[in-house]
N, C-alpha and C positions, 0 to 999 in steps of 0.2 A: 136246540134239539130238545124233544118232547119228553120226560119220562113219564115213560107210558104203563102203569098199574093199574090191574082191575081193581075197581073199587076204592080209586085214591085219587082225587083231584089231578089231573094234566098239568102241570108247572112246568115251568121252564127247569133243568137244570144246573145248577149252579155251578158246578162242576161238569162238565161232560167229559172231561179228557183226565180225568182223577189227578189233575196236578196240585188241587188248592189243599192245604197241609191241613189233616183234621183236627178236630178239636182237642183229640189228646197227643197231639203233636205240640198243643198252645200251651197245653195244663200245665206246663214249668214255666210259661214265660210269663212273667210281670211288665209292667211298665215303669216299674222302682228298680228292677231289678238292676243291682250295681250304687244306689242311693242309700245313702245313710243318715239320720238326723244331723248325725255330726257334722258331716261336707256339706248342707246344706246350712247348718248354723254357722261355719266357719263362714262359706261363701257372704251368708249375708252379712254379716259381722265389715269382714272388708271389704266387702262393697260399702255397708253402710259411712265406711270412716272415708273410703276415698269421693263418694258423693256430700259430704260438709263441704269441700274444698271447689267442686264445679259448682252448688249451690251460692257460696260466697262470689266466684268471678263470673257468674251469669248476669249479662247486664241486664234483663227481667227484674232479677232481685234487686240489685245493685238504685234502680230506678223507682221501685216500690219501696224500698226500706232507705231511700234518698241515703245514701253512701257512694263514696267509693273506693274500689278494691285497691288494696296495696297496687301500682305499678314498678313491671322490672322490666329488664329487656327478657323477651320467652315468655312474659306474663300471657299473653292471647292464645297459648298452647296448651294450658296447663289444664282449663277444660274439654280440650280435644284427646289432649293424651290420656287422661284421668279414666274419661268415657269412652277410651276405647279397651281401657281395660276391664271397667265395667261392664263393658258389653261381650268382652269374650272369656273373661274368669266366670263373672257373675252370670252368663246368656248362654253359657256353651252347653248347659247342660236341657236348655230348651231348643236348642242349634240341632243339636245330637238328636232330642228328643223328636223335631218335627223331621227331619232324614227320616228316621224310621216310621213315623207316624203317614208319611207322605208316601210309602214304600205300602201300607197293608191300608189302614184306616186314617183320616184325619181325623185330629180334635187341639183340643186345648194348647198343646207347645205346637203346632204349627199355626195356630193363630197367635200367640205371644211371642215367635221367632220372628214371625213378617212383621209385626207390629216394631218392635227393638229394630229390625234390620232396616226397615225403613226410615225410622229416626236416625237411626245412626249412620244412615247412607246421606243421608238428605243432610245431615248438620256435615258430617264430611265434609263434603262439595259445598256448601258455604263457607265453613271455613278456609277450602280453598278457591274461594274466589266468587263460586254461585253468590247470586243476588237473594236477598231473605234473612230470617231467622232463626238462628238453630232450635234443636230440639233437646238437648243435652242432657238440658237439669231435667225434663219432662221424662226421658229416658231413665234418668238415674230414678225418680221420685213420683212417678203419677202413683196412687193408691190404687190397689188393686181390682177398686170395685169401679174406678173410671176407666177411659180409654186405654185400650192393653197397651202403654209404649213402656210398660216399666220392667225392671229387672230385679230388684231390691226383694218386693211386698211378693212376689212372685217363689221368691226363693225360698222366702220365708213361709207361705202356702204351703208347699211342695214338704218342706221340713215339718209343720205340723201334721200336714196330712198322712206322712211317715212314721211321723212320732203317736199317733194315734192309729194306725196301722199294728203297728210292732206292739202298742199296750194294748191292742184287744186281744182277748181269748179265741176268738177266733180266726183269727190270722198266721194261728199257726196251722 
């Protein structure tokens, strides 16, 4: 439907049925909102201590740095269970993040949500049985300027980009 004004370009628009919520319906919403430096330093902090532990029994490493890992019985789990806590402590708040993002606008956490869920889908199902290589340690540790499968460098992003939020003067 046309909006039709004299003297005003013909657009389409955007609204014709007055449902989309206006702009000062948005003006209190953030995309932090509910984020704090703190929960994102904590976040990273344990993630960072439980990813030593999948880096050490990923046989990647273990083949590059010619070792190998302690064996016990349960040893072949300890980077699947490790990584699955990384990926839902450390990931949930890019999880949450792309729901909603995926609900108004995409951006950023709904590409670093698919990229996580897919590594950590995909090394699942190897682990249980799929033919291949996991993704695990890659999940726990790619740097955030490579391929988005990380969760770590990511947390820690979000936590500066907060902590530099909150010290400007302008952000209040």
């Amino acid at each position: 439907m046309l909006d039709i004004k004299p003297g005003k370009r013909n657009l389409p628009n955007p609204d014709p049925h007055g449902k989309q919520p206006s702009h000062k319906q948005h003006a209190g919403h953030d995309k932090h909102s509910g984020h704090s430096p703190a929960m994102f330093k904590r976040r990273f902090f344990i993630c960072l201590a439980l990813t030593l532990p999948v880096l050490y029994f990923a046989p990647s490493f273990q083949e590059w740095f010619n070792y190998q890992a302690i064996q016990f019985p349960g040893a072949n789990w300890v980077t699947p269970i490790l990584s699955t806590v990384i990926y839902f402590y450390g990931g949930l708040v890019f999880l949450k993040g792309a729901y909603h993002e995926i609900r108004s606008k995409i951006g950023m956490m709904t590409l670093v949500a698919l990229a996580i869920t897919v590594a950590f889908v995909y090394s699942v199902a190897v682990s249980l049985g799929l033919e291949g290589n996991s993704f695990y340690w890659e999940l726990a540790t790619l740097d955030q300027q490579e391929i988005v499968l990380n969760v770590s460098p990511f947390v820690v992003e979000e936590w500066r980009s907060l902590t530099v939020q909150k010290q400007s003067p302008d952000s209040e």
